[in-house]
PDB file of N, CA, C and O in Angstrom:
ATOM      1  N   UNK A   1       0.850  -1.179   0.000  1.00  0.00           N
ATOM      2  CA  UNK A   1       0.000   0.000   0.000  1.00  0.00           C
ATOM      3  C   UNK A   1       0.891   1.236   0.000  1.00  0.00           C
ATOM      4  O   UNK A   1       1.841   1.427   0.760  1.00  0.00           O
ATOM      5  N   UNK A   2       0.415   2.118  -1.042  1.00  0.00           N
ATOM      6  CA  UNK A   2       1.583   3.268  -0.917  1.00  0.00           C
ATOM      7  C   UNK A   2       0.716   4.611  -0.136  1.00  0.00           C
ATOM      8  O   UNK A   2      -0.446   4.611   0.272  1.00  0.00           O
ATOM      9  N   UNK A   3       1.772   5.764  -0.099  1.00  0.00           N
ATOM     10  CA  UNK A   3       0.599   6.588   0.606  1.00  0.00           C
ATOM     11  C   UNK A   3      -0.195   7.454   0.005  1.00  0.00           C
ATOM     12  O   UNK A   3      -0.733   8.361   0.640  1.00  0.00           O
ATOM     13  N   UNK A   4      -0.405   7.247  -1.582  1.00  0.00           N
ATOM     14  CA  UNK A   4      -1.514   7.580  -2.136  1.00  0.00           C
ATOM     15  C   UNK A   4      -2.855   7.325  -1.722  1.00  0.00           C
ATOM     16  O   UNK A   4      -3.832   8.050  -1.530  1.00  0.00           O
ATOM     17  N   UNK A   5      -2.580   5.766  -1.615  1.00  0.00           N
ATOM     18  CA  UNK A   5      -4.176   5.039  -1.130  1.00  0.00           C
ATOM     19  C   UNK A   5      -4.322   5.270   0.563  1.00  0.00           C
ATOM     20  O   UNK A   5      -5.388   5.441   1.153  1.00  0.00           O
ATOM     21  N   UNK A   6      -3.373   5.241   0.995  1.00  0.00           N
ATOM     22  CA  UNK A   6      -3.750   5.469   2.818  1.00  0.00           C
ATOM     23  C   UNK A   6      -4.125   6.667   2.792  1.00  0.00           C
ATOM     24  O   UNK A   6      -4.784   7.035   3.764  1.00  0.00           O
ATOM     25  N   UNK A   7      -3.868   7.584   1.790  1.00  0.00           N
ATOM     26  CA  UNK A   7      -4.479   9.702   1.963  1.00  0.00           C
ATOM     27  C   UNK A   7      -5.766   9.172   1.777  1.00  0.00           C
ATOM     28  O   UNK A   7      -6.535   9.107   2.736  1.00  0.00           O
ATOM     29  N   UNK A   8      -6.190   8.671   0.330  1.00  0.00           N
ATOM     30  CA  UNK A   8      -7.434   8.668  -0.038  1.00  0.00           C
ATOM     31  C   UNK A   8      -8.257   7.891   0.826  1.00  0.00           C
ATOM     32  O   UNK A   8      -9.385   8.384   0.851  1.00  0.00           O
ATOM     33  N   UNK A   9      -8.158   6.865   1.554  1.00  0.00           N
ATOM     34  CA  UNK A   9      -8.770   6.059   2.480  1.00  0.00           C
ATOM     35  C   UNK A   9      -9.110   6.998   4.000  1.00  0.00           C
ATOM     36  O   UNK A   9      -9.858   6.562   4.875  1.00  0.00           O
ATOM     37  N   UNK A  10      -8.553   8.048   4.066  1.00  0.00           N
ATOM     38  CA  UNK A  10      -8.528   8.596   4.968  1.00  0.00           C
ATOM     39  C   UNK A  10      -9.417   9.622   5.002  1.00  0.00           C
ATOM     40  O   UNK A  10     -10.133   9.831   5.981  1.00  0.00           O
ATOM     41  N   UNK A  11      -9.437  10.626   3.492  1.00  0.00           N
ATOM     42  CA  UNK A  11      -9.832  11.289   3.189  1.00  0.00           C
ATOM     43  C   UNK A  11     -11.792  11.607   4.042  1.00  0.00           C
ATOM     44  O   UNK A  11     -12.262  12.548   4.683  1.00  0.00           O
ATOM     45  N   UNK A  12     -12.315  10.392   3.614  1.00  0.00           N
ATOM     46  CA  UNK A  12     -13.564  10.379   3.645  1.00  0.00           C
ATOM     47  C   UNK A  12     -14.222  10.609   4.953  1.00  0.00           C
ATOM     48  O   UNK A  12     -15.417  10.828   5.152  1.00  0.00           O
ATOM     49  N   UNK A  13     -13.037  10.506   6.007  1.00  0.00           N
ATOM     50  CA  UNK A  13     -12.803  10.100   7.598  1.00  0.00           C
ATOM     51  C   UNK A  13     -12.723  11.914   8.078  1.00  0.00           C
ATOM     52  O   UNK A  13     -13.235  12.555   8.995  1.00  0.00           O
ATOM     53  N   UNK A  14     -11.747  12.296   6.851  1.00  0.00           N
ATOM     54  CA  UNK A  14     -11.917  13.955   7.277  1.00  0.00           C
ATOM     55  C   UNK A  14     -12.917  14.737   7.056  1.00  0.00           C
ATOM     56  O   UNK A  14     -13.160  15.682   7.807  1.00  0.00           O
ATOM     57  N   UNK A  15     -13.600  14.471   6.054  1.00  0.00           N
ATOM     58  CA  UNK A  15     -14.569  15.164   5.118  1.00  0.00           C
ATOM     59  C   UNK A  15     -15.659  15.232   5.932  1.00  0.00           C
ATOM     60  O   UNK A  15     -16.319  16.252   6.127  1.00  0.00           O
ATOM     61  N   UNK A  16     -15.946  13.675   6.628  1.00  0.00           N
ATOM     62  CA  UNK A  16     -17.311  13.729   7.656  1.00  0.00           C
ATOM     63  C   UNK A  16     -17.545  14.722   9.087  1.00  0.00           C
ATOM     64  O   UNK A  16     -18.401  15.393   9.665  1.00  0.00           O
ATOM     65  N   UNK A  17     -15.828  14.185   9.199  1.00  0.00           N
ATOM     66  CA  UNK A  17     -15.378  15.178  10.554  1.00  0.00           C
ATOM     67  C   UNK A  17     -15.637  16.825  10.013  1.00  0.00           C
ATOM     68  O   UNK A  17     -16.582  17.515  10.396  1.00  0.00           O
ATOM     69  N   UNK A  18     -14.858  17.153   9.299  1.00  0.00           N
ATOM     70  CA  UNK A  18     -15.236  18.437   9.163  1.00  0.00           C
ATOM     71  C   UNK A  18     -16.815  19.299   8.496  1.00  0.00           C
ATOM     72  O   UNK A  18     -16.973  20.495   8.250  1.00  0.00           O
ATOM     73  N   UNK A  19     -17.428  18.578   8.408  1.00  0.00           N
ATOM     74  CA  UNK A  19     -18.754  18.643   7.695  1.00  0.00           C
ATOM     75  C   UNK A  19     -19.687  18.554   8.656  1.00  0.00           C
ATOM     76  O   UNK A  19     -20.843  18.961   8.543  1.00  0.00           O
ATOM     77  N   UNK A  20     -19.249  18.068   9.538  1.00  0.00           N
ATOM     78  CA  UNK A  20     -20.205  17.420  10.763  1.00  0.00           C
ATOM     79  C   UNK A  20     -20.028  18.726  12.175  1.00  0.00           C
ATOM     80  O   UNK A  20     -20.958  18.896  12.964  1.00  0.00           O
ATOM     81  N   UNK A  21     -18.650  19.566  12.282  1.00  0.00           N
ATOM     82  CA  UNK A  21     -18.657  19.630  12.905  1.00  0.00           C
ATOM     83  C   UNK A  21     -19.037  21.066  12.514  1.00  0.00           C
ATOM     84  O   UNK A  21     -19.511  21.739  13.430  1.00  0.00           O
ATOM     85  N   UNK A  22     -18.920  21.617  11.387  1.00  0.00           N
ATOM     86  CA  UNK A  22     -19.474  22.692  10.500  1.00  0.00           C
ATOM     87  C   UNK A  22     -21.104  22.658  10.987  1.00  0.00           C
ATOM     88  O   UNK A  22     -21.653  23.653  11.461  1.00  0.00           O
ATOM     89  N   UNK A  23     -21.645  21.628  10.834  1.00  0.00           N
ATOM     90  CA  UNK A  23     -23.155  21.646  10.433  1.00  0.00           C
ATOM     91  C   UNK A  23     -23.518  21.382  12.106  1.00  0.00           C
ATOM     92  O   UNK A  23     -24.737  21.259  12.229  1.00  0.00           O
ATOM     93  N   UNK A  24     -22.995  21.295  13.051  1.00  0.00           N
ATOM     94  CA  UNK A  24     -22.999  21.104  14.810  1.00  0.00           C
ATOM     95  C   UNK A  24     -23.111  22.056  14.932  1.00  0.00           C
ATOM     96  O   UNK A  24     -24.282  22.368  15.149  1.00  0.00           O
ATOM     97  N   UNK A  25     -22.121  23.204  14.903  1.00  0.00           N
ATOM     98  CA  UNK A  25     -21.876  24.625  15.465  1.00  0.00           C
ATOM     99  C   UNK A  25     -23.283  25.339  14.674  1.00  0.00           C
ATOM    100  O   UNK A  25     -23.990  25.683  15.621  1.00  0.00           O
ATOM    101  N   UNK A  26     -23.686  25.549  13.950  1.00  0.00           N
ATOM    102  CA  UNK A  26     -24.997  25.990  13.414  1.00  0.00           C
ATOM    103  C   UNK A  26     -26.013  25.588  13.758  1.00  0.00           C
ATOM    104  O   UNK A  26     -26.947  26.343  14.029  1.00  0.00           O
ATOM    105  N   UNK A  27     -26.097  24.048  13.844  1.00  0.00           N
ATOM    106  CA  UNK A  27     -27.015  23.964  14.854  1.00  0.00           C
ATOM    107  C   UNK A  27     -27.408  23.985  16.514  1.00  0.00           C
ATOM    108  O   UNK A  27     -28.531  24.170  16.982  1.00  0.00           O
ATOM    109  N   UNK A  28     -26.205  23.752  17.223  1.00  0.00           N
ATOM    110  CA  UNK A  28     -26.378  23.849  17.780  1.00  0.00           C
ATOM    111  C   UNK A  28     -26.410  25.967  18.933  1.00  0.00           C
ATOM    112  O   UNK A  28     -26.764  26.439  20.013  1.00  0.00           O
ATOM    113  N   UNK A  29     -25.732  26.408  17.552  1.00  0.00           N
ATOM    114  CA  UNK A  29     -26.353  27.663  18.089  1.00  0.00           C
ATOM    115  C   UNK A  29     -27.889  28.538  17.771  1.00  0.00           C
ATOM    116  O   UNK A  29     -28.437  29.379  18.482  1.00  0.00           O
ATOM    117  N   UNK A  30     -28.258  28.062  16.621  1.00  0.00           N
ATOM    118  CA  UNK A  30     -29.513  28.387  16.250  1.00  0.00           C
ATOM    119  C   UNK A  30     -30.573  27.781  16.824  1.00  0.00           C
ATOM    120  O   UNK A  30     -31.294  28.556  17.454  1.00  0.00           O
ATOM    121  N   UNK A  31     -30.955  26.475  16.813  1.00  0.00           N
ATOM    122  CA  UNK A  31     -31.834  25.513  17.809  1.00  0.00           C
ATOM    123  C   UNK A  31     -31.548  25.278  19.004  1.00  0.00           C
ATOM    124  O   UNK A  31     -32.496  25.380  19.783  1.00  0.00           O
ATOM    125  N   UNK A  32     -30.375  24.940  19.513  1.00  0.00           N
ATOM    126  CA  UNK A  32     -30.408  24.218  20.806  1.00  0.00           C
ATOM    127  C   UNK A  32     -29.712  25.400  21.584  1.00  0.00           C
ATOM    128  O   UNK A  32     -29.769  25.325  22.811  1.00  0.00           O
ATOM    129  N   UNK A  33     -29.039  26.519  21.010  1.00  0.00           N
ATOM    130  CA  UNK A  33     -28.679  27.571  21.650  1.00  0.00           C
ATOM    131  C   UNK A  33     -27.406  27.220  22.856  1.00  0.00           C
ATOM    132  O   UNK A  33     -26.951  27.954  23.733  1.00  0.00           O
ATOM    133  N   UNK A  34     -27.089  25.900  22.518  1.00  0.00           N
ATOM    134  CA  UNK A  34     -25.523  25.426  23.021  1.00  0.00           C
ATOM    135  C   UNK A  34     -24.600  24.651  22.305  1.00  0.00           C
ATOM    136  O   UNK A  34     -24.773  23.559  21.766  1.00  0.00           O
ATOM    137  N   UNK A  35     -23.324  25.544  22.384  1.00  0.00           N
ATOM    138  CA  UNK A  35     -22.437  25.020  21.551  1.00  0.00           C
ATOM    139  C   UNK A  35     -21.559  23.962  20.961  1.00  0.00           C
ATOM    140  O   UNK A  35     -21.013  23.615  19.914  1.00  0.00           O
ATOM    141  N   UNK A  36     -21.781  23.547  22.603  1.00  0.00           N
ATOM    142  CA  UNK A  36     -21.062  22.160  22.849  1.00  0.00           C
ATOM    143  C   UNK A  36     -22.013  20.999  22.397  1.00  0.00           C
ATOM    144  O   UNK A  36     -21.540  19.986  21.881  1.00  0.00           O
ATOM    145  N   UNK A  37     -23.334  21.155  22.593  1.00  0.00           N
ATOM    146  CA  UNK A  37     -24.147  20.132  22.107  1.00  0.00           C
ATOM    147  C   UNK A  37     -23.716  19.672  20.765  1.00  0.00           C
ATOM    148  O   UNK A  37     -23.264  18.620  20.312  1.00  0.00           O
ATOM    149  N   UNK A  38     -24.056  20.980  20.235  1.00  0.00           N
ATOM    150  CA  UNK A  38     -24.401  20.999  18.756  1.00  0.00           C
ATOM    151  C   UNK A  38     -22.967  20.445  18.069  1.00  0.00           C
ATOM    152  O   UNK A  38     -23.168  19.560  17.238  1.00  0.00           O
ATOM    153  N   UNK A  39     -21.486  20.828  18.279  1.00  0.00           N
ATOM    154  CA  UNK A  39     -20.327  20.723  17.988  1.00  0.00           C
ATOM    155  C   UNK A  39     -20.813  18.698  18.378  1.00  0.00           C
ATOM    156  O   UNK A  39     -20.748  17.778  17.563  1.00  0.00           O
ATOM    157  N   UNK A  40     -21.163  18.630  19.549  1.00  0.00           N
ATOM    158  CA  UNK A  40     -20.630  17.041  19.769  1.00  0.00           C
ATOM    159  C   UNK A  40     -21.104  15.874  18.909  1.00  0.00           C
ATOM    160  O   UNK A  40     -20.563  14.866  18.453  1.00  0.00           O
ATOM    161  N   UNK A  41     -22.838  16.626  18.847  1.00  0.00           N
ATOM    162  CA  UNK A  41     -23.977  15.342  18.155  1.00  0.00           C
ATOM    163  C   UNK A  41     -23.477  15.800  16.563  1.00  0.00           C
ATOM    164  O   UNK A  41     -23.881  15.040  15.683  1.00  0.00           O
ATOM    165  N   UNK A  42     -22.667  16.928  16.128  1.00  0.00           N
ATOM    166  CA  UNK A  42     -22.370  16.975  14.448  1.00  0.00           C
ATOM    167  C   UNK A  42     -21.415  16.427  14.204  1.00  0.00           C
ATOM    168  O   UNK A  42     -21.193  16.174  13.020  1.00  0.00           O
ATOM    169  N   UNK A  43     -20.503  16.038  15.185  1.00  0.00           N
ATOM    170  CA  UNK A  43     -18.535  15.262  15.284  1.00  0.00           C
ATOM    171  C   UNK A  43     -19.251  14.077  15.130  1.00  0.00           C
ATOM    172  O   UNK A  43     -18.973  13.387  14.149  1.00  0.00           O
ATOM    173  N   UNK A  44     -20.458  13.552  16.203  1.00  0.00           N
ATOM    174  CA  UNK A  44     -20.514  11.757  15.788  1.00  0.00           C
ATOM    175  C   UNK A  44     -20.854  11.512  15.313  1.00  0.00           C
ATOM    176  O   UNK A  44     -20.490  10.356  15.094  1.00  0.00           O
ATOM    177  N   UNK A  45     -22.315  12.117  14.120  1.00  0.00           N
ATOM    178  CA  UNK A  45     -22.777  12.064  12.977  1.00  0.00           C
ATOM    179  C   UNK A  45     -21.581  12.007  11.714  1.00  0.00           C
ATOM    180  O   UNK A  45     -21.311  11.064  10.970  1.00  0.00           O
ATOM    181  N   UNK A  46     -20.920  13.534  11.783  1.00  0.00           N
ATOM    182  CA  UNK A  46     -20.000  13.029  10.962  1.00  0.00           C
ATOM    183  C   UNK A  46     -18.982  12.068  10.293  1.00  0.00           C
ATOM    184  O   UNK A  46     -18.758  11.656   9.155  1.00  0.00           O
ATOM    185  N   UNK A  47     -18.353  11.869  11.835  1.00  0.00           N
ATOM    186  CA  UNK A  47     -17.737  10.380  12.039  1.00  0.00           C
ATOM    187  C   UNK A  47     -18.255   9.385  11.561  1.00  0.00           C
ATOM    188  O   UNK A  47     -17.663   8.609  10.810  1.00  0.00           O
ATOM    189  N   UNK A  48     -19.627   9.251  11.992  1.00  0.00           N
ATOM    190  CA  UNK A  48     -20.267   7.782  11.378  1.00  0.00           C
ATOM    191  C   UNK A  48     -20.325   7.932  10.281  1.00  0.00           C
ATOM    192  O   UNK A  48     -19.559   7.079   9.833  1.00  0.00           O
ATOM    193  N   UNK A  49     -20.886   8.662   9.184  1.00  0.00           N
ATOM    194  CA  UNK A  49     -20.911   8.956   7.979  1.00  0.00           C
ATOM    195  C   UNK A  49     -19.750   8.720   6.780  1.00  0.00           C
ATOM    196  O   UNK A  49     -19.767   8.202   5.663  1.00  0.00           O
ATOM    197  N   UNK A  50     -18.550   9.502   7.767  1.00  0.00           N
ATOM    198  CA  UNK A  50     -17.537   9.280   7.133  1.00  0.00           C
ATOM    199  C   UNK A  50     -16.663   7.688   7.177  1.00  0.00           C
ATOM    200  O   UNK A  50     -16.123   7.144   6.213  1.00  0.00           O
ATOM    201  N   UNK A  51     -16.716   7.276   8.324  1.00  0.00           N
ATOM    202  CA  UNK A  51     -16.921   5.671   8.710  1.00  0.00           C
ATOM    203  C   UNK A  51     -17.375   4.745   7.529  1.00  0.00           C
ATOM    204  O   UNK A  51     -16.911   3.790   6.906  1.00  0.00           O
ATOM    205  N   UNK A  52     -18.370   5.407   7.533  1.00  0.00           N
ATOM    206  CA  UNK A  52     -19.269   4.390   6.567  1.00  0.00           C
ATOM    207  C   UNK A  52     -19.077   4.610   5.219  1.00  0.00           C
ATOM    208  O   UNK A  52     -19.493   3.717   4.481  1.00  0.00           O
ATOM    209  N   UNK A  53     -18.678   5.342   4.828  1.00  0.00           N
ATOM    210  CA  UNK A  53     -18.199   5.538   3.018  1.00  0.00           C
ATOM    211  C   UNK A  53     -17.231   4.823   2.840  1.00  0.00           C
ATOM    212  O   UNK A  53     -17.135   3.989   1.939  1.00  0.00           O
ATOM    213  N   UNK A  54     -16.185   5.134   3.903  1.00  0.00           N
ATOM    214  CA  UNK A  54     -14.646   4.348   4.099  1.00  0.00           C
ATOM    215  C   UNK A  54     -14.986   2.915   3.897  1.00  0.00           C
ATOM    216  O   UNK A  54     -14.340   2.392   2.989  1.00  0.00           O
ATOM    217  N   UNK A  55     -15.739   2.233   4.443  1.00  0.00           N
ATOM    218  CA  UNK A  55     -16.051   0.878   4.950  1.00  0.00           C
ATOM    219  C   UNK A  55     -16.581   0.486   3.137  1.00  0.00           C
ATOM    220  O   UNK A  55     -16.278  -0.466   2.419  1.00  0.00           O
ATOM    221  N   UNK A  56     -17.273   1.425   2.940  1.00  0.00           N
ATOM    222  CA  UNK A  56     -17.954   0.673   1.663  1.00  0.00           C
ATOM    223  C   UNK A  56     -16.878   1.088   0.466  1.00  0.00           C
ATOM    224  O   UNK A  56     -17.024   0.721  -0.700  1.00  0.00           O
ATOM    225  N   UNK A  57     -15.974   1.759   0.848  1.00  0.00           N
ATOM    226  CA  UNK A  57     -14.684   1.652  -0.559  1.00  0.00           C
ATOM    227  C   UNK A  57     -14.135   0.747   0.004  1.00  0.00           C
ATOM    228  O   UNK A  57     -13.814  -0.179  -0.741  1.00  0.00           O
ATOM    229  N   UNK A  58     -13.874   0.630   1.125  1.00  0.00           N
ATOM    230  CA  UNK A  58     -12.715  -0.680   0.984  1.00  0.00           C
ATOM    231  C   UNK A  58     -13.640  -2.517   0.966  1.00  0.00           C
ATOM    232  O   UNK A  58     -13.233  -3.656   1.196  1.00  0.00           O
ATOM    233  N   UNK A  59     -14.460  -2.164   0.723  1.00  0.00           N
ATOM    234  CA  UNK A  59     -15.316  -3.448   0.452  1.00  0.00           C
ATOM    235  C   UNK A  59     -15.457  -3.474  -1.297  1.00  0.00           C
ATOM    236  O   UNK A  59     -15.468  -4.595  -1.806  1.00  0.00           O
ATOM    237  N   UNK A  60     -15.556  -2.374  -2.139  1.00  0.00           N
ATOM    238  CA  UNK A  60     -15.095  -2.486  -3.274  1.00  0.00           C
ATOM    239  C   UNK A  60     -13.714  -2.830  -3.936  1.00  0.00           C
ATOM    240  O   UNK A  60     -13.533  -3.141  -5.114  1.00  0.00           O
ATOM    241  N   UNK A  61     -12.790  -2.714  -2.953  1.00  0.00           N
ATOM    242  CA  UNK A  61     -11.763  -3.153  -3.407  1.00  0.00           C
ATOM    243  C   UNK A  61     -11.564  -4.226  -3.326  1.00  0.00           C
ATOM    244  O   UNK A  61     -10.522  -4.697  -3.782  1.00  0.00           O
TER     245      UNK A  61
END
């Protein structure tokens, strides 16, 4: 495995994280009106999300 494929395998792992934790902080200041909520429940959403794309490329391979 070179580290082309370990970036790209990884990639999908960041994308959720940062997407998740983007879309936390908005919500959780507009609806729930706390920051930390909103930052935490958008990190484990993301995570899982990004988890799960990962899981289904490396099952295509």
């Amino acid at each position: 495995m070179s580290n082309d494929e370990k970036i790209e395998k990884d990639t999908y792992l960041a994308i959720g994280t940062g997407t998740g934790i983007s879309l936390g902080v908005v919500l959780g200041l507009t609806v729930l009106d706390d920051l930390a909520i909103g930052v935490g429940a958008g990190l484990s959403i993301g995570v899982s999300i990004g988890m799960l794309i990962d899981s289904n490329k490396n099952k295509e391979e």
